[in-house]
TIDREN-106421 format. One record per atom (N, C-alpha, C, CB): x, y, z; residue in three letters. Coordinates in steps of 0.001 Angstrom, whole numbers, plus 500000, padded with zeros to 6 digits. Glycine has a CB too. Example, Ala and Ser with C-alpha at 12.3 -4.5 7.8 and 13.67 -1.06 7.14 Angstrom:
2
513190494310507800ALA;512300495500507800ALA;513200496700507800ALA;511308495527509046ALA;512850497750507080SER;513670498940507140SER;512900500030507870SER;514084499402505725SER;
END
This chain:
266
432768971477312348UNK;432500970082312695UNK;433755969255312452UNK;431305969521311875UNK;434154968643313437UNK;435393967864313212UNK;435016966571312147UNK;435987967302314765UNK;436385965864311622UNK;435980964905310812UNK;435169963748311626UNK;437190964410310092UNK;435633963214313076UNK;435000962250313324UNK;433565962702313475UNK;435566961611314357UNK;433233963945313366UNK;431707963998313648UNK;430847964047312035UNK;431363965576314697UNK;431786964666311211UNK;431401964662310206UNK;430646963062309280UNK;432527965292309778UNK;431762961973309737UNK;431697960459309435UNK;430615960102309883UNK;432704959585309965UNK;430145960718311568UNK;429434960114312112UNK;427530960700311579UNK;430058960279313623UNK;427914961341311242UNK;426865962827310358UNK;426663961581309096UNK;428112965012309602UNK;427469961430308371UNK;426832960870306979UNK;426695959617307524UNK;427738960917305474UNK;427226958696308851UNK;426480957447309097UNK;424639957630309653UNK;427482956660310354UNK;424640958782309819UNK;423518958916310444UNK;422580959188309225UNK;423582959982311563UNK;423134959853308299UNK;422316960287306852UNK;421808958936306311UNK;423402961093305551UNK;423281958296306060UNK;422973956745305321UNK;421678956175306030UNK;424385955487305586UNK;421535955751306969UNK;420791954966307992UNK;419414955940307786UNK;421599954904309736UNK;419220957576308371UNK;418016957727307518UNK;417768957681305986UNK;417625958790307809UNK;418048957728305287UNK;417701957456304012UNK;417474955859303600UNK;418747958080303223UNK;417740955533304170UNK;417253953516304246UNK;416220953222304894UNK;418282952392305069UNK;416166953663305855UNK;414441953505306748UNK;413768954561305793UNK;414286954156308896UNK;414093955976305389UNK;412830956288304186UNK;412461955530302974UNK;413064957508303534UNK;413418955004302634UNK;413114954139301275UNK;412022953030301731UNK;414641953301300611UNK;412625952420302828UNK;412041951166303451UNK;410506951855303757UNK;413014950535304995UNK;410271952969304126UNK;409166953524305014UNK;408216953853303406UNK;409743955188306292UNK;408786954268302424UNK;407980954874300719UNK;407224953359300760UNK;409420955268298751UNK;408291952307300447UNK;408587950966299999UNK;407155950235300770UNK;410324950360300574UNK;406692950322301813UNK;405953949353302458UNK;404958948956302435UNK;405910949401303228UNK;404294948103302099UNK;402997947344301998UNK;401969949012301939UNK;402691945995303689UNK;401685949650303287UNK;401206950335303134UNK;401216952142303495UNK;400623949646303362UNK;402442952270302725UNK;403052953623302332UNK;402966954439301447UNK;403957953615302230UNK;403246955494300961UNK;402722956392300105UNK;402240956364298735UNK;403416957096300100UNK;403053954818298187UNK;403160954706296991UNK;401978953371296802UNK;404778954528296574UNK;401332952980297870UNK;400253952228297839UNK;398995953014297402UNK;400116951629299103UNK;398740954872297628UNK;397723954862297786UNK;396928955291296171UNK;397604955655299007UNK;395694954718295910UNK;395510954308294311UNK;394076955646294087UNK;394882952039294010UNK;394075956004295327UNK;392453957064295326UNK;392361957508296593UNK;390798956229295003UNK;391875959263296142UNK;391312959921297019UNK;389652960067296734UNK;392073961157297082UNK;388927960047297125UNK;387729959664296754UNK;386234960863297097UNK;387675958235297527UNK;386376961824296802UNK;385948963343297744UNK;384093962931297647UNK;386568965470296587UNK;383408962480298502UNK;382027962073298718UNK;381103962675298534UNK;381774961781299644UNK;381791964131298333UNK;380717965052297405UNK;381001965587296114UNK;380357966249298063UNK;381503964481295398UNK;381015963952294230UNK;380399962815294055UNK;381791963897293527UNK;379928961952294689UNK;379150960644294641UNK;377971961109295640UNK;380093959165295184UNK;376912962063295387UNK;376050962076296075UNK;374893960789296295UNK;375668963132295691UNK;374996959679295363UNK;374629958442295585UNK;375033957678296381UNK;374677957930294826UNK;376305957710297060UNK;377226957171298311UNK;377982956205297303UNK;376320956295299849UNK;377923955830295654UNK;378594954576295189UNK;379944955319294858UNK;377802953697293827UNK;381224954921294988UNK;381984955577294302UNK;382738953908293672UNK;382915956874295282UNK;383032954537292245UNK;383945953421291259UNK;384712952785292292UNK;385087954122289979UNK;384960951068291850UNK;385875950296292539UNK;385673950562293859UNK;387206950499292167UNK;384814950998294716UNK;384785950968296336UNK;383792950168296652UNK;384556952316297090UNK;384217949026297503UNK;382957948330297567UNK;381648949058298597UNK;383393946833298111UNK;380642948776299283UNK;379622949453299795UNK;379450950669299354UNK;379671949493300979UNK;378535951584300644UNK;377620952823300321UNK;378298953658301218UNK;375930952725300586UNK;378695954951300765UNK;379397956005301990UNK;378821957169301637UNK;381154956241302047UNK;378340957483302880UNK;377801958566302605UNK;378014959763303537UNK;376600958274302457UNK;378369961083303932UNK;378409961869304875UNK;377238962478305529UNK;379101962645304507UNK;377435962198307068UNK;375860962539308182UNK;376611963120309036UNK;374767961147309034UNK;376958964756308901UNK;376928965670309877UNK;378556965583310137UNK;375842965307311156UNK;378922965279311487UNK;380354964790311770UNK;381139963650311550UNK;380493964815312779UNK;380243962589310767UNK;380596961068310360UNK;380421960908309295UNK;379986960030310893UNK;380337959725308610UNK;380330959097307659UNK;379575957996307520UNK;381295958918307466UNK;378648957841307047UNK;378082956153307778UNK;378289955634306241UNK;375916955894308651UNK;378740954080306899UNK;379248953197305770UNK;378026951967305861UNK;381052952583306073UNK;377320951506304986UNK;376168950597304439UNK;376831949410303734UNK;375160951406303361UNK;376648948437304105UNK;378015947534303085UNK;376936946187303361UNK;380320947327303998UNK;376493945172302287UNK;376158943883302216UNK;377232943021302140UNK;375367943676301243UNK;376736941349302135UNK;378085940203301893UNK;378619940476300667UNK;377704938515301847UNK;377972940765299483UNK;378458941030298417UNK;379652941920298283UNK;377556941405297816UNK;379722942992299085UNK;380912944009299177UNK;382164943438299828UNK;380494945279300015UNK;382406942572300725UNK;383248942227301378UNK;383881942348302070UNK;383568942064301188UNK;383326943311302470UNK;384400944194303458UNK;384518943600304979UNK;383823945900303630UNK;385440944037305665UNK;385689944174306851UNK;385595944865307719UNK;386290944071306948UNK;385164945252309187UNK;385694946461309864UNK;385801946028311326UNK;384735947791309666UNK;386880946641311678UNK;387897946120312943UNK;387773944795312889UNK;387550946600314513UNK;388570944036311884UNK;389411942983311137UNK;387790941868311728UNK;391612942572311934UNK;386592942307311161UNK;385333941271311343UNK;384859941082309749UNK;383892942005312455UNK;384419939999309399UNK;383679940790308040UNK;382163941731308450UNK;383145939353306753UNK;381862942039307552UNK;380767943215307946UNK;379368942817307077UNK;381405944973307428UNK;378209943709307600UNK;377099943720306604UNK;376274944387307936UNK;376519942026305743UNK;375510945662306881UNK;374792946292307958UNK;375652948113307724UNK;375148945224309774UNK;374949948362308823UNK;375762950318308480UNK;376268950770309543UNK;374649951788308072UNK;377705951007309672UNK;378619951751310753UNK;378633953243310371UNK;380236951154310784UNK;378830953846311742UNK;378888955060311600UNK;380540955174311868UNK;377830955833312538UNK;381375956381310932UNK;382944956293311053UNK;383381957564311009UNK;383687955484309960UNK;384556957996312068UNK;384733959116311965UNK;386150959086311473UNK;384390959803313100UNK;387016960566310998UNK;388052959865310314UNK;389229959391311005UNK;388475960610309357UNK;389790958191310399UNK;391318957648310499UNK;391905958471311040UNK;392088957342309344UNK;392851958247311918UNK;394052959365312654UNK;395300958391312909UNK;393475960169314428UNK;395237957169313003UNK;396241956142312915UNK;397126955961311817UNK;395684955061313035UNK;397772954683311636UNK;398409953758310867UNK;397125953493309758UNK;398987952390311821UNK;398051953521308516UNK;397093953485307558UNK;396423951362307897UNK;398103954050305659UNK;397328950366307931UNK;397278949257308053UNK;396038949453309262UNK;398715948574308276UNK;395880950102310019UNK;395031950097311244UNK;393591950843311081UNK;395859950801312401UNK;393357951047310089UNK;392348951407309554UNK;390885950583309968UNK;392736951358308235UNK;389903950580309968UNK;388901950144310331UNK;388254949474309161UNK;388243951078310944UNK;388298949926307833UNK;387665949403306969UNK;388820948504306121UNK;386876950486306254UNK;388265947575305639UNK;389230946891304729UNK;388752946303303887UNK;390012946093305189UNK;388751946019302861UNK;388387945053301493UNK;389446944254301101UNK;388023945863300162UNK;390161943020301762UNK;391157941970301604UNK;392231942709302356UNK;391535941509300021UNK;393089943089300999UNK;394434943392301329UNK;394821945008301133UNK;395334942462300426UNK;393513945618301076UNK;393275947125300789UNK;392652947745301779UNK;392504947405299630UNK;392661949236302379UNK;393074949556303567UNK;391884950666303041UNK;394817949834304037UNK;390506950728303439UNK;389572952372302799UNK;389932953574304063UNK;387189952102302750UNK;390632953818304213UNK;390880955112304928UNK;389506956717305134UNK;392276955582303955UNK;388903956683306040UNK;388162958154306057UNK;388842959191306240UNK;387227958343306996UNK;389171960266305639UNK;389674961445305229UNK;388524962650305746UNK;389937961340303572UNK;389060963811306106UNK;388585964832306376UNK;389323965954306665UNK;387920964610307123UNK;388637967160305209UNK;389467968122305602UNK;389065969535304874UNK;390887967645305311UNK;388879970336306147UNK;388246971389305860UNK;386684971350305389UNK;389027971920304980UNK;386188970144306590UNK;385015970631306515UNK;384425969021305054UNK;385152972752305993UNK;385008968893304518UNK;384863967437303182UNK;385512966264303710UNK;385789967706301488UNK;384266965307303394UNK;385100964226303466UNK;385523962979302385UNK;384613963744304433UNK;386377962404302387UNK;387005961520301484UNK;387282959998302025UNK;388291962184301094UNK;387204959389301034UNK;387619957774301386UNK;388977957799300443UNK;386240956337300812UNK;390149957090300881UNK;391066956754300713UNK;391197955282300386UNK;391595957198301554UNK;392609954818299475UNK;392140953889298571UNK;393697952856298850UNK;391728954662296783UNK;394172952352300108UNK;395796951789299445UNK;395403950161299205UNK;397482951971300868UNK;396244950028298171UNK;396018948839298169UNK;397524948270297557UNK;394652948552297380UNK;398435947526298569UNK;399718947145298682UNK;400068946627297072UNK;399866945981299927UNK;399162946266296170UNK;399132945607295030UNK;399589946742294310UNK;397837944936294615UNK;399297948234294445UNK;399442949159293371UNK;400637948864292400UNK;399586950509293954UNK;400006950059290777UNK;400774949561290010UNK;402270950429290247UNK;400082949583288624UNK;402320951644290811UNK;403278952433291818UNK;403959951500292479UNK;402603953355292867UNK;403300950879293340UNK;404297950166294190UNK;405729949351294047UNK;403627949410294628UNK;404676947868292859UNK;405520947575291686UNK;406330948257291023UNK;404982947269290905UNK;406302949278290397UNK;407474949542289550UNK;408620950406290203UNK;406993950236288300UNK;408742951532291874UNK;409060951724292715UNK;410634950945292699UNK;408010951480293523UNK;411265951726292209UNK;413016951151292762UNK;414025951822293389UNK;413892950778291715UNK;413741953119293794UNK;414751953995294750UNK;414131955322294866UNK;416340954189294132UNK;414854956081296245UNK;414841957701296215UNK;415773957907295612UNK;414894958530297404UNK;415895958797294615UNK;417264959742294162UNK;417275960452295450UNK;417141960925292648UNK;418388960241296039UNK;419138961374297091UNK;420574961544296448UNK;419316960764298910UNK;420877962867296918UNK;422277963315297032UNK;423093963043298067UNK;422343964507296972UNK;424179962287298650UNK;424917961687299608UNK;425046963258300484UNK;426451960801298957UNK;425618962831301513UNK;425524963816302462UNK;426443964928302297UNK;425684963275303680UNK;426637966110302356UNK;427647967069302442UNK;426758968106303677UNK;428063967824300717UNK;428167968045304691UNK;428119968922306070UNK;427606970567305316UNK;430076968963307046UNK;427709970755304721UNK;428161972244304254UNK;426378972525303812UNK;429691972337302607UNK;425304971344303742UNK;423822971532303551UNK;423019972010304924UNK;423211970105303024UNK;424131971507306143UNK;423347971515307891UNK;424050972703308167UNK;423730970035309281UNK;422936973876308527UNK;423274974914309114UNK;422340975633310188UNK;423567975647308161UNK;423116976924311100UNK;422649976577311886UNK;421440977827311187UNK;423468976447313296UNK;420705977735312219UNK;419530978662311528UNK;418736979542313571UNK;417835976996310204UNK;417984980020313152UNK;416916981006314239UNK;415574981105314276UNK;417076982340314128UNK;415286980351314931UNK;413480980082314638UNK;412694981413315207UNK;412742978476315689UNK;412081982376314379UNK;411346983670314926UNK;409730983583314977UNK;411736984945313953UNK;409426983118316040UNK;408199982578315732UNK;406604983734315597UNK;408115981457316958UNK;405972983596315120UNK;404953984589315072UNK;404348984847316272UNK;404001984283314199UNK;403946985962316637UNK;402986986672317985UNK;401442985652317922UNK;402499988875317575UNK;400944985486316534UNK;399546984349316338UNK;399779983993315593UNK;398173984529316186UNK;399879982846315614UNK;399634981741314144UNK;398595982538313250UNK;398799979919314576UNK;399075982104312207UNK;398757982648310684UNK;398424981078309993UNK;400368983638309796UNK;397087981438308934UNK;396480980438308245UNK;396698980958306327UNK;394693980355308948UNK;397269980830305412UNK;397429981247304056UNK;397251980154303730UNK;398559981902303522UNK;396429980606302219UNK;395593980193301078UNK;396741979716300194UNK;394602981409300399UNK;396844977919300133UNK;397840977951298782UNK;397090976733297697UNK;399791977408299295UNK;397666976656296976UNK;397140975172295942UNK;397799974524296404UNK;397276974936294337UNK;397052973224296031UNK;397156971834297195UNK;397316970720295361UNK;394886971426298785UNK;398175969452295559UNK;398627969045294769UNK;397474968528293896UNK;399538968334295201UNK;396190968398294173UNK;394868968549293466UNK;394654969333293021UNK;393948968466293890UNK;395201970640292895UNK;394692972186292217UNK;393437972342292887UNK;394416972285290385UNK;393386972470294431UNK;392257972906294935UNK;392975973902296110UNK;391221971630295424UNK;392581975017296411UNK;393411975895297274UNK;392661975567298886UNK;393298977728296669UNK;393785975435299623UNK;393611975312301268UNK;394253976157301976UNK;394025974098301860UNK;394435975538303099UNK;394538976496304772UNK;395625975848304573UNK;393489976319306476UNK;397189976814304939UNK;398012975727305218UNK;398748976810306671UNK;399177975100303604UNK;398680976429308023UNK;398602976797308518UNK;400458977366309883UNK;397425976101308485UNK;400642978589309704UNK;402480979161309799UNK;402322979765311040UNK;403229980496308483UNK;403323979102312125UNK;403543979251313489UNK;404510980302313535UNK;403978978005314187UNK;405644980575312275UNK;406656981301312737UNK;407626981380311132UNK;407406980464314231UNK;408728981611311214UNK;409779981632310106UNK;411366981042310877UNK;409891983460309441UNK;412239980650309986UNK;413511980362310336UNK;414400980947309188UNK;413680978851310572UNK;415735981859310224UNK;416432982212309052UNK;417704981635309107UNK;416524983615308852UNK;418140981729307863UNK;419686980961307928UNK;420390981409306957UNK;419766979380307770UNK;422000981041306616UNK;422249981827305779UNK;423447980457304606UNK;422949983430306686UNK;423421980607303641UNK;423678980337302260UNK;424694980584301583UNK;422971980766301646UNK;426168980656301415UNK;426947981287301224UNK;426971982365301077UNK;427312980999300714UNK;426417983008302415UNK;426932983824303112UNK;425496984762302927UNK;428469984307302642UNK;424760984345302235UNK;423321985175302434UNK;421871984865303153UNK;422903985380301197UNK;421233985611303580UNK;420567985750304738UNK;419404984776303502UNK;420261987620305593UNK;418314983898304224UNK;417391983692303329UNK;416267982796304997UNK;418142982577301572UNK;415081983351304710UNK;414114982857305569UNK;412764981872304725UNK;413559984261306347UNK;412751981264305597UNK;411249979825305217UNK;410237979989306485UNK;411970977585305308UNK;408760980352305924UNK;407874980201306576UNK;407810978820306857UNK;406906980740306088UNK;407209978259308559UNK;407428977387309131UNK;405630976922309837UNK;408728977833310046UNK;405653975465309735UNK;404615975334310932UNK;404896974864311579UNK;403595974926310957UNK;404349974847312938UNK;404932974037314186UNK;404494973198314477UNK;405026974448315230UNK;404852971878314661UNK;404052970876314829UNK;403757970829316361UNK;404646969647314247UNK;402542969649316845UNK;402412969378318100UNK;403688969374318972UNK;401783968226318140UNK;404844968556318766UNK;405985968273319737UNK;406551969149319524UNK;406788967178319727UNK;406777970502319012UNK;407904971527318629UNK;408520971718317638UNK;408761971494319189UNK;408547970283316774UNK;409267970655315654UNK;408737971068314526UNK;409936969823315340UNK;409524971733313514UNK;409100972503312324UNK;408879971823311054UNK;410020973469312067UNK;407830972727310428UNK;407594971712309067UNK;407382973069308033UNK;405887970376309166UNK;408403972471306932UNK;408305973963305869UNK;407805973136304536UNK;410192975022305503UNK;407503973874303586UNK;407278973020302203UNK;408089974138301686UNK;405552972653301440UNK;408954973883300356UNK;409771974720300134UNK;410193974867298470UNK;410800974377301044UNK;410742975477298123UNK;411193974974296624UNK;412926976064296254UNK;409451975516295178UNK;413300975520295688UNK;414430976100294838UNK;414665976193293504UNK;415351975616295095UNK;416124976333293664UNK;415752977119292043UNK;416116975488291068UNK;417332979002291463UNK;416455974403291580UNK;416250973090290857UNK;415282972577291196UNK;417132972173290943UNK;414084972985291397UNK;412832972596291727UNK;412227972049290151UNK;411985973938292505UNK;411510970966290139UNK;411109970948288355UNK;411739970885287746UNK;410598971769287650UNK;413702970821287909UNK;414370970457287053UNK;415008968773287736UNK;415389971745286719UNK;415621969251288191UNK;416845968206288526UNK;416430967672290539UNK;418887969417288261UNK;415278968481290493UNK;414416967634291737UNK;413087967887291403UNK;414663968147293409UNK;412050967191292297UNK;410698967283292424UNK;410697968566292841UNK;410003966314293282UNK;409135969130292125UNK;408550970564291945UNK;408489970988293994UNK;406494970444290829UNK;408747970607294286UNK;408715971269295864UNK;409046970018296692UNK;407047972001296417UNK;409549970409298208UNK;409816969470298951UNK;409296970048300406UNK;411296969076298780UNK;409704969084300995UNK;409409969432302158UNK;410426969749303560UNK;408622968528302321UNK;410829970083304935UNK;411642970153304983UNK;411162970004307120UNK;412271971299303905UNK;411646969243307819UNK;411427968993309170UNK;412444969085309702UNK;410903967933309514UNK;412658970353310174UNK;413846970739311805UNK;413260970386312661UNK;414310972300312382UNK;414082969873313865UNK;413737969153314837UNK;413218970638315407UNK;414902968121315598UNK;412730970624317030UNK;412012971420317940UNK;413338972803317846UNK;411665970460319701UNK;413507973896317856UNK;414125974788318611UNK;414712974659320147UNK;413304975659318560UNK;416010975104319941UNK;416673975050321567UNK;415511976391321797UNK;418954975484321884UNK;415945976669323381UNK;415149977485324029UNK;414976978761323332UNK;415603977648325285UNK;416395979488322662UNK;416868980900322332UNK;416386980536321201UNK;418398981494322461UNK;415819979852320642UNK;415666979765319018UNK;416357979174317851UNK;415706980794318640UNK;417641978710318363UNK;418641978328317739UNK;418025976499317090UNK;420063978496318938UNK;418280976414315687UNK;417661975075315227UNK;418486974796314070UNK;416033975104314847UNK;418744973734314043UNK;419808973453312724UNK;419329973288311384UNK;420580972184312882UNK;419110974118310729UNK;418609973774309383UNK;419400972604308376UNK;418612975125308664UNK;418781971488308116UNK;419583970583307395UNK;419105969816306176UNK;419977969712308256UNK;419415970453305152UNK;419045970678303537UNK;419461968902302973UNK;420356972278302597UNK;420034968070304108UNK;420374966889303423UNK;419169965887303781UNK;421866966350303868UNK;418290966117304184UNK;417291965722305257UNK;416028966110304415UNK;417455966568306838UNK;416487967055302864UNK;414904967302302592UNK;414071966548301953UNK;414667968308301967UNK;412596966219302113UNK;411983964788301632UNK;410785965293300616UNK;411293963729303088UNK;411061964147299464UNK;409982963973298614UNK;409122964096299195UNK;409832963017297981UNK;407551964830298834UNK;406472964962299281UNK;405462963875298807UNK;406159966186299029UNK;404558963603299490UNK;404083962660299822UNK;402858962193298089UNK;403432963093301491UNK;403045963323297498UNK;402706963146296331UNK;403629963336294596UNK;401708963913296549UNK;404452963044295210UNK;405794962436294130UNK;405693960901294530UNK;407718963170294534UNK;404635960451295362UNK;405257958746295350UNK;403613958289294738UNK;405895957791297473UNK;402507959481294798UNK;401329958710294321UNK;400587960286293748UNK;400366957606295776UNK;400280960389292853UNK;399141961521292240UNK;397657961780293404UNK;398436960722290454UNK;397412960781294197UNK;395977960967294925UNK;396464961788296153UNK;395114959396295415UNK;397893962208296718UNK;397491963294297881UNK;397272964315297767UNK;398145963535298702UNK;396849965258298295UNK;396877966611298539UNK;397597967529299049UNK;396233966790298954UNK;399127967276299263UNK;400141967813299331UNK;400153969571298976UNK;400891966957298527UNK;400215970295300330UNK;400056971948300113UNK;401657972153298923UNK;400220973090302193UNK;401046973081298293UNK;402358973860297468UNK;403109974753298554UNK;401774975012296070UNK;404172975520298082UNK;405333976324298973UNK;404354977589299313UNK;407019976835297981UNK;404325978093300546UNK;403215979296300621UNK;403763980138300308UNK;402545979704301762UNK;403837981662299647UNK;404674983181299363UNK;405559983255299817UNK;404257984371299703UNK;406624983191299704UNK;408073983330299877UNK;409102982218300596UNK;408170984514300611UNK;408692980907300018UNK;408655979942300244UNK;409596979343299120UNK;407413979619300438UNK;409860980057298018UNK;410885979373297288UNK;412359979792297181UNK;410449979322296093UNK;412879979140297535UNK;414831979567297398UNK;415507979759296122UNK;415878978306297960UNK;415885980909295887UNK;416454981266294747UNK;417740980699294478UNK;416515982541294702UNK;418180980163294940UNK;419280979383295335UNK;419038977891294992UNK;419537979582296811UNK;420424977199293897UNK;419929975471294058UNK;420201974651295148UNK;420522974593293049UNK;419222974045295836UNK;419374973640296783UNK;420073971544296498UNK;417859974132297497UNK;421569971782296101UNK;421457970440295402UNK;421424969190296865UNK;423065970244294159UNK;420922969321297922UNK;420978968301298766UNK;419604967226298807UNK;421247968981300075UNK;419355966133299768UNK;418297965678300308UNK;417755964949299275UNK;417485966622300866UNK;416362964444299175UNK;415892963654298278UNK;415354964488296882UNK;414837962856299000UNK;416041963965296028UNK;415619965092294864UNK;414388964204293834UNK;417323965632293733UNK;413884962757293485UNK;413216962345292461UNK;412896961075293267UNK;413960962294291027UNK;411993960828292790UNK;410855959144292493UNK;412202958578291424UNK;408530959435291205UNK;412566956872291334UNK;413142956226290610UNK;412125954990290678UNK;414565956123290959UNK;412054955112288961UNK;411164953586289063UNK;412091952542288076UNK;409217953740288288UNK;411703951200288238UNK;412362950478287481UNK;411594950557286065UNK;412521949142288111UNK;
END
């Protein structure tokens, strides 16, 4: 990589790592969310601090809510019982609301959950930076996406200590000063790849696992693996997600010192 591309490489790093901070940072982003709320444990439909009644009917959820609860849904106030299936949007775009707090319906694997952000959190507040490592070219390499004959579904623990489906389209290999090392991969809808991963500064000098998104594969397979790009998981900014762990052979023996390594609070 020549130098002017190199300059132009860490202007591009700088600039993402400012829209992620900005994107953790926002009214209603990761570090807003205060509860996952799993509805089969409240077989009464009440769960703590949620205002109304939720209860699960088959493929929905029906929500029961009086004036007393306060709620909202599709920005009306409410009273009476909607039937809701889950959120797939913008968390802000949510259907249910209680003021300035966002109840999200969750579903997964079959359970469902109410979700809890509320821009006030005490996370949010104290929230003062990503630890990242500045950019070094020598983290972006190129790599070979080998994708599987059928998608594959493996059993891992999920940042709740509850084990799920976390579901592997293929692997990518690349190499490390000078050694061969592969990451099971999923493929997302548009092509591109999503790994959860860990190294050997995992739990020390970064968060216990990360995550890691290569763009789509050229045609031949060819995809740039880029270790400066790797992101806190979505439960280093709040304890309530469910964030899958690294699936079997998923951790790099190798320190991976690039990308976002820690939560900084003031």
């Amino acid at each position: 990589m020549s130098t002017d591309a190199q300059q132009q490489a860490a202007r591009d790093w700088d600039h993402w790592h400012q829209e992620r901070t900005a994107t953790v940072a926002a009214p209603y982003g990761p570090l807003s969310l205060t509860g996952t709320h799993w509805l089969s444990d409240y077989p009464e439909g009440r769960i703590p601090a949620v205002p109304g009644q939720w209860r699960e009917e088959g493929d929905e959820v029906v929500l029961t809510a009086g004036p007393e609860d306060a709620l909202s849904v599709d920005n009306k106030p409410f009273t009476g019982q909607v039937r809701l299936a889950a959120d797939r949007g913008r968390i802000e775009d949510s259907r249910v609301a209680h003021g300035e707090r966002r109840l999200v319906v969750l579903s997964r694997e079959g359970l469902w959950a109410v979700r809890d952000f509320d821009p006030d959190s005490p996370a949010r507040r104290a929230f003062r930076a990503i630890e990242a490592t500045p950019y070094d070219p020598g983290w972006a390499v190129p790599g070979a996406f080998r994708p599987y004959t059928t998608s594959r579904t493996v059993r891992v623990e999920n940042a709740d200590g509850v084990e799920r489906g976390l579901g592997l389209g293929g692997e990518i290999a690349f190499e490390l000063a000078g050694v061969e090392h592969t990451l099971q991969v999923a493929v997302e809808d548009d092509g591109s790849l999503w790994a959860v991963f860990a190294d050997a500064t995992s739990g020390n000098t970064s968060y216990r696992f990360r995550f890691l998104r290569p763009a789509a594969p050229d045609a031949d397979g060819t995809v740039t693996v880029d270790f400066n790009r790797a992101l806190l998981p979505p439960c280093a900014f709040a304890d309530h997600f469910i964030c899958p762990f690294p699936p079997p052979g998923n951790t790099l023996p190798v320190p991976v010192e690039a990308g976002e390594r820690n939560r900084t609070d003031g």
